[in-house]
N, C-alpha and C positions, 0 to 999 in steps of 0.2 A: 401817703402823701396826698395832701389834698392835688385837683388841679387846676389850674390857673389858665383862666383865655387871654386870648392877647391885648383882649378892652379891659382886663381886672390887672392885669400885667401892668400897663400903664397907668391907669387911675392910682397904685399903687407907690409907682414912680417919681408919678408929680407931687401927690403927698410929701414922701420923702422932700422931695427935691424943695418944695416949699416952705416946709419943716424949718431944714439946714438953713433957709436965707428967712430965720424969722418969722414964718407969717406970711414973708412976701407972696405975691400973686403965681398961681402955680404957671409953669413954663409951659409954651408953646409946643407942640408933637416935634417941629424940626426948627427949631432956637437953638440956633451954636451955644449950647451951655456955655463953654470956656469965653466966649468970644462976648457973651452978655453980662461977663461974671458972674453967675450963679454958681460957676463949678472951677473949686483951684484944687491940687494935688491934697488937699484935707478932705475935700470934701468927694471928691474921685474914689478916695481910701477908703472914707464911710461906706461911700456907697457899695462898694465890693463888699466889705464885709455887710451890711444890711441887705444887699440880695444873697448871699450865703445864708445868714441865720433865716430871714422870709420867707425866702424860695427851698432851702433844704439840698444846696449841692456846693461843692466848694469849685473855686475860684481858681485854676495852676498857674501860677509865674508866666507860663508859658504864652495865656490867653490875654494877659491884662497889652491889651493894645485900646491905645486912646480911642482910635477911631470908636472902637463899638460904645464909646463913652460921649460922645459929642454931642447926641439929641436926645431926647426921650425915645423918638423911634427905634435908635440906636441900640438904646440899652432893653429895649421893650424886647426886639426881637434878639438879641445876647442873650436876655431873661429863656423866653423861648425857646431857643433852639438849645441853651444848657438843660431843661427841662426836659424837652423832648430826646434829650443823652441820656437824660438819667430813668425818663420811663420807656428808653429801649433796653436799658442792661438787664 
């Protein structure tokens, strides 16, 4: 597995996240996605499974809490620290 720092983490992110709205201008580190609309329950979903297949670790029920989905920071270090799970096991 490759590894991924937390400035590739994000540049990653905003791509995505850009992507999904078109084209549109990539999102700010801390822009309430939900609250700017860039990010509704479709596009939340994508992005779970598009950090799963990217990054190389799965997602449980258990974890999907909005909060770590509200900014890019958010999600950068979500990315992160599921990362550094999965290069401790």
């Amino acid at each position: 597995m490759t590894a991924h720092t937390p400035d590739e983490i994000e540049r990653l992110v905003r791509a995505f996240l850009a992507a999904e709205a078109d084209g549109e201008s990539e999102p700010e580190r801390d822009e309430d996605l939900f609250q700017s609309g860039r990010m509704d329950s479709l596009v939340a979903l994508h992005l779970v499974t598009w950090t799963e297949s990217t990054f190389g670790f799965e997602v449980d029920v258990d974890e999907l809490n909005l909060a770590s989905f509200v900014t890019v920071a958010k999600i950068t270090d979500f990315v992160a620290d599921k990362l550094g799970e999965t290069q401790s096991v």
